[in-house]
mmCIF file as Biopython writes it, N, C-alpha, C and O atoms, coordinates in Angstrom:
data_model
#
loop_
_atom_site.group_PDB
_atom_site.id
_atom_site.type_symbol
_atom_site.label_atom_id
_atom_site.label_alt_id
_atom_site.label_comp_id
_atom_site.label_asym_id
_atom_site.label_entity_id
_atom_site.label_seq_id
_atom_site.pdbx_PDB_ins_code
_atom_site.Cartn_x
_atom_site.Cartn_y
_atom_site.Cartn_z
_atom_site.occupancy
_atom_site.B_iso_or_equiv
_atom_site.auth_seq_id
_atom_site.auth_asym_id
_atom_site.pdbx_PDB_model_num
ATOM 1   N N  . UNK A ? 1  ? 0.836  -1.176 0.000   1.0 0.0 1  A 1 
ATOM 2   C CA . UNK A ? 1  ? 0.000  0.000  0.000   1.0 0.0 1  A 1 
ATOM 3   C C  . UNK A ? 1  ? 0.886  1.247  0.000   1.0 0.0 1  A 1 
ATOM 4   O O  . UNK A ? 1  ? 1.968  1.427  0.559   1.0 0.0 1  A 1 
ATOM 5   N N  . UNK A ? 2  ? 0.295  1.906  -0.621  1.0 0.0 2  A 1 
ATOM 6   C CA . UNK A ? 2  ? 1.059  3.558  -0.865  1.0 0.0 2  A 1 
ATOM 7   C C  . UNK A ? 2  ? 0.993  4.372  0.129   1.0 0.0 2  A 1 
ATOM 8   O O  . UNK A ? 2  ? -0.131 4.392  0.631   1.0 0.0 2  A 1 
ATOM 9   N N  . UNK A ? 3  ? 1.776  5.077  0.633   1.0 0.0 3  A 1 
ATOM 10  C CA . UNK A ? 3  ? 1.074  5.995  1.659   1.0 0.0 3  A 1 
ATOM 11  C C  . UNK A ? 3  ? 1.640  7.277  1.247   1.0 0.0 3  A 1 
ATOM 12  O O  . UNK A ? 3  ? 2.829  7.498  1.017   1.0 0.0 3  A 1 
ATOM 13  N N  . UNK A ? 4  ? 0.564  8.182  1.172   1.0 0.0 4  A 1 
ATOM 14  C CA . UNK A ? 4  ? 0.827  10.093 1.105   1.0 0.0 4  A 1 
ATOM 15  C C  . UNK A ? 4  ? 0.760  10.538 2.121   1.0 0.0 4  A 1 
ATOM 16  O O  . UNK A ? 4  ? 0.150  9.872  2.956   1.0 0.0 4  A 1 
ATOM 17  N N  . UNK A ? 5  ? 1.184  11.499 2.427   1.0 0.0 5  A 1 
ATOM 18  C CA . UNK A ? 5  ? 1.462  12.654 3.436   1.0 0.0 5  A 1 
ATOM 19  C C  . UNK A ? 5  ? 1.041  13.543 2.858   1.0 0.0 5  A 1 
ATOM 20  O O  . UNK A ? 5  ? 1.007  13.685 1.636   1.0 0.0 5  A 1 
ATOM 21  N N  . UNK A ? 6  ? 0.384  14.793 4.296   1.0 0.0 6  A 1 
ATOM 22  C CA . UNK A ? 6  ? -0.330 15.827 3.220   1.0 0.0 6  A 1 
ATOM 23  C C  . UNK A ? 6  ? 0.732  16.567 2.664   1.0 0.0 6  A 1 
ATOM 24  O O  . UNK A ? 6  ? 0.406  17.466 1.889   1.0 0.0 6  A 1 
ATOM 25  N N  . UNK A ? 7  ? 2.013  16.378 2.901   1.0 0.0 7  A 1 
ATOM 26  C CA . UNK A ? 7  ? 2.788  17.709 1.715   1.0 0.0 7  A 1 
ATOM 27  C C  . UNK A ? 7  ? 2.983  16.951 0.272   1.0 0.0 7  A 1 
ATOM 28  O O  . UNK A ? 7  ? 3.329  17.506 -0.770  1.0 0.0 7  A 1 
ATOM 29  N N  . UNK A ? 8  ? 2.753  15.879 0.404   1.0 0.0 8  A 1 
ATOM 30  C CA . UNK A ? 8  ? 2.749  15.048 -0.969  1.0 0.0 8  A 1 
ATOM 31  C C  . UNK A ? 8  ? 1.012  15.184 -2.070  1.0 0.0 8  A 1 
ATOM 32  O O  . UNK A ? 8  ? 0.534  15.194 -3.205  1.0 0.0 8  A 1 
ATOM 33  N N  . UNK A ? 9  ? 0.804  15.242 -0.991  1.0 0.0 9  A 1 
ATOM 34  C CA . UNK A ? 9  ? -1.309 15.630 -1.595  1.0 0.0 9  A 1 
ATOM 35  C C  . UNK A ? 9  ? -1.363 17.489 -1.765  1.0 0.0 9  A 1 
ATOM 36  O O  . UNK A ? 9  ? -1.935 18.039 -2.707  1.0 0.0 9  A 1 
ATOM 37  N N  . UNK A ? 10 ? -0.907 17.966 -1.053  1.0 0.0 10 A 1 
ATOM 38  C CA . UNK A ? 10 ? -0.189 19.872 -1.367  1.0 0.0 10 A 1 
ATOM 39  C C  . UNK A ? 10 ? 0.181  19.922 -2.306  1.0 0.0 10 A 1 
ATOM 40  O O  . UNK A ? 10 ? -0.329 20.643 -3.164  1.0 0.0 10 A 1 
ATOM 41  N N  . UNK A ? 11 ? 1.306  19.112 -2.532  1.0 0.0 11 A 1 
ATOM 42  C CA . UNK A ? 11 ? 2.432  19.530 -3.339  1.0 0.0 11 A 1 
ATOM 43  C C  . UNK A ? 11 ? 1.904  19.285 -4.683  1.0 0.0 11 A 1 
ATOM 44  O O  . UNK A ? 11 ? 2.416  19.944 -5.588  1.0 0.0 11 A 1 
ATOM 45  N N  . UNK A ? 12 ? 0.684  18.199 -5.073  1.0 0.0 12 A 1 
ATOM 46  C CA . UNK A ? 12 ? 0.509  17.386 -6.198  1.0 0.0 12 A 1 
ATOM 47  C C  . UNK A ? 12 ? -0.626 18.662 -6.534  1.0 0.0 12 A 1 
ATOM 48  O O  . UNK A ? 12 ? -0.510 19.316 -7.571  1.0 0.0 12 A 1 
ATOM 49  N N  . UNK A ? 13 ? -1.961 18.993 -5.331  1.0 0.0 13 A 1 
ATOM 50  C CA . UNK A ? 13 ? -2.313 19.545 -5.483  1.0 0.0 13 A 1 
ATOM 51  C C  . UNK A ? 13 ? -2.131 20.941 -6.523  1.0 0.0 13 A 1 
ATOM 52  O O  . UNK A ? 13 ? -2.944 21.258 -7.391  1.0 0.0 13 A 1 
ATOM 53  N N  . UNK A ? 14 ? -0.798 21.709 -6.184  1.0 0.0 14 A 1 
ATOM 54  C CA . UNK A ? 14 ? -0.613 22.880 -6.197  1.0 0.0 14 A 1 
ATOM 55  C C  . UNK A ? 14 ? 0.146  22.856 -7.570  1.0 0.0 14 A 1 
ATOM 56  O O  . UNK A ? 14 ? -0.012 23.711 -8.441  1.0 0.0 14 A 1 
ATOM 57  N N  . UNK A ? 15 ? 0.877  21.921 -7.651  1.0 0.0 15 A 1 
ATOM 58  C CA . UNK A ? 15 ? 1.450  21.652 -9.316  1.0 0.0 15 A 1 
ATOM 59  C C  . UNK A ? 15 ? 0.285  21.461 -10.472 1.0 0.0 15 A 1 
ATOM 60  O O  . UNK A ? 15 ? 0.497  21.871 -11.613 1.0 0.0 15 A 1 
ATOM 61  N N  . UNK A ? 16 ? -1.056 20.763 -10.088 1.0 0.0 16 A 1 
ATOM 62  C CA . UNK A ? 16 ? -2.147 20.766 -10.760 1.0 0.0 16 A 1 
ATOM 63  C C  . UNK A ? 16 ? -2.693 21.805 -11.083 1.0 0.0 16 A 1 
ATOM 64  O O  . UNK A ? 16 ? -3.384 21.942 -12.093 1.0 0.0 16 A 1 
ATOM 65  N N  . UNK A ? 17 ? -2.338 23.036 -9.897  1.0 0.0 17 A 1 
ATOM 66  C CA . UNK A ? 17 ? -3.275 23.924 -10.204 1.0 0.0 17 A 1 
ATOM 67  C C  . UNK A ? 17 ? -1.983 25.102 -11.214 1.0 0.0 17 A 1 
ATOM 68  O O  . UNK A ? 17 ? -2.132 25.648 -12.307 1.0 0.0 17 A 1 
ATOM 69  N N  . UNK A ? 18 ? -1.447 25.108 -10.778 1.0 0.0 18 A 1 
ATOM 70  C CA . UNK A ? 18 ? -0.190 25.954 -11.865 1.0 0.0 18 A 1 
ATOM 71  C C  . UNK A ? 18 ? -0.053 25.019 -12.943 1.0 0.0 18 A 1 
ATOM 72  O O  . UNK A ? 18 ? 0.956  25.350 -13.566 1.0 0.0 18 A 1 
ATOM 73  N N  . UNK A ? 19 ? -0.632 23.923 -13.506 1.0 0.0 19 A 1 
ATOM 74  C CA . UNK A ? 19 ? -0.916 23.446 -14.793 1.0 0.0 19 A 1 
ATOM 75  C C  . UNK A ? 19 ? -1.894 24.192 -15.351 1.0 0.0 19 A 1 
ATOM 76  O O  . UNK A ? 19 ? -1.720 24.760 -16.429 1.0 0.0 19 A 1 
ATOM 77  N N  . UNK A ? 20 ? -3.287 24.279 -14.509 1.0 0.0 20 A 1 
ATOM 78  C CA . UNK A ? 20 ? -4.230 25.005 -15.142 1.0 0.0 20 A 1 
ATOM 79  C C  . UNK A ? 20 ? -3.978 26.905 -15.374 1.0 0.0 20 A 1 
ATOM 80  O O  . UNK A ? 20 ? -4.638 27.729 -16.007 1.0 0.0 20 A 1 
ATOM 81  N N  . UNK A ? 21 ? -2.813 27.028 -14.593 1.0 0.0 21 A 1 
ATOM 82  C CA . UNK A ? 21 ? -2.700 28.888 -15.101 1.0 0.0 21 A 1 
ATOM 83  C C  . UNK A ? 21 ? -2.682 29.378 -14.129 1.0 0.0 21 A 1 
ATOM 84  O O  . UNK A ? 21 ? -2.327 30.557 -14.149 1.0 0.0 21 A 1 
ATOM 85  N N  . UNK A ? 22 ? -3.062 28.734 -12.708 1.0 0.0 22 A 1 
ATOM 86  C CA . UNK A ? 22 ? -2.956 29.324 -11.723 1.0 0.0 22 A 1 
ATOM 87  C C  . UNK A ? 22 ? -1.680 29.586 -10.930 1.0 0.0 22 A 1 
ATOM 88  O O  . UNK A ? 22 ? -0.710 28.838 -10.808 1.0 0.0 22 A 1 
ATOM 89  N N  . UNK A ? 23 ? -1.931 31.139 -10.274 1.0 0.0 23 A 1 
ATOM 90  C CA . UNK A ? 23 ? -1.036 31.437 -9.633  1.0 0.0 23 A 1 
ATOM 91  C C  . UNK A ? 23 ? -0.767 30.769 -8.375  1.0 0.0 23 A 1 
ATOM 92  O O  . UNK A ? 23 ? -1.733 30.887 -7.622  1.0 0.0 23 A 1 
ATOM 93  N N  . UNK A ? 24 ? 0.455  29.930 -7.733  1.0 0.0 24 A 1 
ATOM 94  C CA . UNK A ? 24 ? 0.214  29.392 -6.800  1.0 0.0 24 A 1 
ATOM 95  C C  . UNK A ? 24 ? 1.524  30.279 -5.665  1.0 0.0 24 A 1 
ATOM 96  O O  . UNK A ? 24 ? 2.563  30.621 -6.230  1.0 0.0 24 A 1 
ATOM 97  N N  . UNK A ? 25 ? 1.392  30.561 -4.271  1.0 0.0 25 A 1 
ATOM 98  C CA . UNK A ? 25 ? 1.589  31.606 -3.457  1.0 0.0 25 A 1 
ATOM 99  C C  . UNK A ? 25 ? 1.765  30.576 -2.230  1.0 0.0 25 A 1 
ATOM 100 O O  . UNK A ? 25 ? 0.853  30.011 -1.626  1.0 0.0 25 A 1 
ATOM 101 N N  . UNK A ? 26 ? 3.495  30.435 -1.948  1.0 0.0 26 A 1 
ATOM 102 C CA . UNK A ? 26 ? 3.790  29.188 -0.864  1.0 0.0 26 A 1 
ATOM 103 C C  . UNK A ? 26 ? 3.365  30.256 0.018   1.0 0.0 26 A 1 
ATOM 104 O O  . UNK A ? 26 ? 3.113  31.431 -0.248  1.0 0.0 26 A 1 
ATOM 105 N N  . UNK A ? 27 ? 3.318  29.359 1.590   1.0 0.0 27 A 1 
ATOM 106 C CA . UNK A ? 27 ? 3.411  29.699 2.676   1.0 0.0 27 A 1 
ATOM 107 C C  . UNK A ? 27 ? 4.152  30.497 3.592   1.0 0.0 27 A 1 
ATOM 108 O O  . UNK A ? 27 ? 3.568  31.083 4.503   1.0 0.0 27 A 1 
ATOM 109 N N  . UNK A ? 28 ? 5.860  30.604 3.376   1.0 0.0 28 A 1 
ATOM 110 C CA . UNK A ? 28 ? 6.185  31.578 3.687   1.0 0.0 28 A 1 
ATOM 111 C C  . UNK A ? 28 ? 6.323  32.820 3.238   1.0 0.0 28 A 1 
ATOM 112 O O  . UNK A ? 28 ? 7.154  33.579 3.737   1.0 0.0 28 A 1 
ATOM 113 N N  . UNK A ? 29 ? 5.292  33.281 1.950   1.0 0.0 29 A 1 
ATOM 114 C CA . UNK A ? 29 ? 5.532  34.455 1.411   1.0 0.0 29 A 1 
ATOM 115 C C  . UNK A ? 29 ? 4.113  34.852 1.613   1.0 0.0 29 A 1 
ATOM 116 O O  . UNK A ? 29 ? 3.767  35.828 0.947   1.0 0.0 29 A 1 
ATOM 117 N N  . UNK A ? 30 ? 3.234  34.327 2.364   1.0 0.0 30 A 1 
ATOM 118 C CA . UNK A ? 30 ? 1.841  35.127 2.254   1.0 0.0 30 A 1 
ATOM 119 C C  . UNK A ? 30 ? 1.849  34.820 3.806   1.0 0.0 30 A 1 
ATOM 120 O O  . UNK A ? 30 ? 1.248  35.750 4.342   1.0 0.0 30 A 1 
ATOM 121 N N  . UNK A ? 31 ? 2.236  33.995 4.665   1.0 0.0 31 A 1 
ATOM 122 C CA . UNK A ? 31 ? 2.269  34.163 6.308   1.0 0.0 31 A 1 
ATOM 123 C C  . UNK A ? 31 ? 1.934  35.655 6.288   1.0 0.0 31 A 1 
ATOM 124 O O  . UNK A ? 31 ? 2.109  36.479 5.391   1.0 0.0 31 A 1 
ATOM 125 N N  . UNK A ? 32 ? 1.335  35.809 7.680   1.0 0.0 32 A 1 
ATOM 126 C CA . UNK A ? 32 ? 1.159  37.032 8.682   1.0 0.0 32 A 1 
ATOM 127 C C  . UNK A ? 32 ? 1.916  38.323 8.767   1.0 0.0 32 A 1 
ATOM 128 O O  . UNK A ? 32 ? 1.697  39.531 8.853   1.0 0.0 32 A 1 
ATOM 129 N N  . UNK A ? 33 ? 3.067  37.344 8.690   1.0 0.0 33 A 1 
ATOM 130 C CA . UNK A ? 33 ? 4.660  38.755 9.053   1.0 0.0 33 A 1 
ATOM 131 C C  . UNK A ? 33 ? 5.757  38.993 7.753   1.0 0.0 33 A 1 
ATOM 132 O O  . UNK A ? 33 ? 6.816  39.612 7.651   1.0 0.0 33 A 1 
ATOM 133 N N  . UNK A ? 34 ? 4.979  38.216 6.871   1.0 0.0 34 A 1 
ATOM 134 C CA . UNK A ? 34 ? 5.153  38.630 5.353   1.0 0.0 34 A 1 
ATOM 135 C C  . UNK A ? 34 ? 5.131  39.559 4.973   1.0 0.0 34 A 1 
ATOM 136 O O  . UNK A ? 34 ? 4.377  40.289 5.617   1.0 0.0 34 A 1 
ATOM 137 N N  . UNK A ? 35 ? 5.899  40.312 3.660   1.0 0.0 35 A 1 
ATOM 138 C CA . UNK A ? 35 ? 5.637  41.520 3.005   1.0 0.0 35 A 1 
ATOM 139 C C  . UNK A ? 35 ? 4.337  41.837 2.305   1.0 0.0 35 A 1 
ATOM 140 O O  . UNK A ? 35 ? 3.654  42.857 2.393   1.0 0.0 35 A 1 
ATOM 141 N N  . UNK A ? 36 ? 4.039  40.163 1.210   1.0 0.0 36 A 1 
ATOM 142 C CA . UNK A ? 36 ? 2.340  39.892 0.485   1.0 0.0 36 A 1 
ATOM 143 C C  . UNK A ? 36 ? 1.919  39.088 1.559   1.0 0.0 36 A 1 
ATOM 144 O O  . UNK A ? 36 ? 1.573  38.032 1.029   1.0 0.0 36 A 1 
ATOM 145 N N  . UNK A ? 37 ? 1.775  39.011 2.623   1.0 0.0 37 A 1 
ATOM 146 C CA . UNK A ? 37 ? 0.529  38.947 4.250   1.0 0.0 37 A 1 
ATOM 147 C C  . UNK A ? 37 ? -1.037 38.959 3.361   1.0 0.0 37 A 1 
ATOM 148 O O  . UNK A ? 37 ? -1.522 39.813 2.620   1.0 0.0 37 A 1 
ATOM 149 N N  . UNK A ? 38 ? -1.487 37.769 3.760   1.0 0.0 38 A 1 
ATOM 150 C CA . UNK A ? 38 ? -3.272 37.266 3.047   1.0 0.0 38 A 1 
ATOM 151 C C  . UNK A ? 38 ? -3.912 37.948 4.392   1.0 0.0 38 A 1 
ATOM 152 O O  . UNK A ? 38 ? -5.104 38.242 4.303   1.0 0.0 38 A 1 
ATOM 153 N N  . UNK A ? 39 ? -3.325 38.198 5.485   1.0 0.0 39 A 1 
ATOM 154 C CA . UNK A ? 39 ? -3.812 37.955 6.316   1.0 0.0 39 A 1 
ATOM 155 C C  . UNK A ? 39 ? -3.192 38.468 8.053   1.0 0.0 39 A 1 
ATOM 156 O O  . UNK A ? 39 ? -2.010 38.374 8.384   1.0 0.0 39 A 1 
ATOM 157 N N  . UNK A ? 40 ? -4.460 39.070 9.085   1.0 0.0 40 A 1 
ATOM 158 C CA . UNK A ? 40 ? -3.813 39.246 10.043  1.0 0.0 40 A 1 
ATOM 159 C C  . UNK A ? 40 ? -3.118 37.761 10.703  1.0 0.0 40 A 1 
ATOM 160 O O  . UNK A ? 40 ? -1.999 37.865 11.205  1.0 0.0 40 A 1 
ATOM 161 N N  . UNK A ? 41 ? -3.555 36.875 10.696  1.0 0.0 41 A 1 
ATOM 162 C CA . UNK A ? 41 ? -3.336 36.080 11.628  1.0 0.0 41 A 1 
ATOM 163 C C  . UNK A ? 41 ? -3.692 34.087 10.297  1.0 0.0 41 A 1 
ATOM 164 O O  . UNK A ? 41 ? -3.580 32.973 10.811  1.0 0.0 41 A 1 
#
């Protein structure tokens, strides 16, 4: 049996979606105390 981890189901995820055109925006560049910050918290 195979086993994934979610950074393996992320990672597959997020390559799928930058196939389709999308912009994809890791985690340490949109965190809180980031310069592009999504977000207070």
């Amino acid at each position: 049996m195979t086993r994934f981890g979610e950074s393996d189901v992320e990672n597959a995820a997020l390559a799928w979606l930058e196939s389709l055109g999308w912009d994809v925006a890791r985690g340490p560049y949109i965190a809180p105390d980031a310069l592009a910050a999504e977000g207070a918290d």
